[in-house]
N, C-alpha and C positions, 0 to 999 in steps of 0.2 A: 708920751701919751699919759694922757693923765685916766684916774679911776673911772671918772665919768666917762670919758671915753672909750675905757677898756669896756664896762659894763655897755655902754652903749650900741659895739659893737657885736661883743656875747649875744645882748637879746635880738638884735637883729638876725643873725646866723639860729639861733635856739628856734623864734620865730617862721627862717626859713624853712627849714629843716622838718619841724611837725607841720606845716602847710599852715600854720595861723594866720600868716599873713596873704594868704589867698582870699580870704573874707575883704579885705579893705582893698586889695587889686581887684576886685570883683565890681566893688561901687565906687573906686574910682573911674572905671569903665565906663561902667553905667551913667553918671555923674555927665562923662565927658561926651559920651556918644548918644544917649537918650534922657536929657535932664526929666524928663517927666513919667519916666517908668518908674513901677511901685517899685520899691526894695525891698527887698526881704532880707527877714531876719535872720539873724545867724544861724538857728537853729533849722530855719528852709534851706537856707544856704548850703549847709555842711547836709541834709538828706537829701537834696538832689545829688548833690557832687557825689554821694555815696552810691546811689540811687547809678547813676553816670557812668559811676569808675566798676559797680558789679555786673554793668547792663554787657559792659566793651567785651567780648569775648579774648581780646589780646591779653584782659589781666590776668583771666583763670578764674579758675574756682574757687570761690570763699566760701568756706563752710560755718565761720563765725568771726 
């Protein structure tokens, strides 16, 4: 494997991992399932899905 490779695959998994790549599975969705819904921007994106994950009573309680 070469370095390019090796890096390539790091940021994938790094990626994974902090959920950044949930932003770009989000409007590939969209893309494919509703080409003419607004997108929102990263920064709607990430406070819904926050908005989402504190609403679910299965996550618990965030106090910050």
């Amino acid at each position: 494997m070469t370095a390019a490779g090796l890096l390539a695959r790091i940021r994938f998994y790094v990626r994974e991992f902090t959920g950044e790549a949930a932003y770009d599975r989000h409007l590939a969705h969209l893309r494919a399932h509703d080409p003419g819904a607004a997108v929102p921007t990263r920064r709607e994106f990430e406070r819904a899905r926050t908005d989402a994950r504190e609403a679910d009573p299965r996550e618990g309680f965030r106090c910050c």
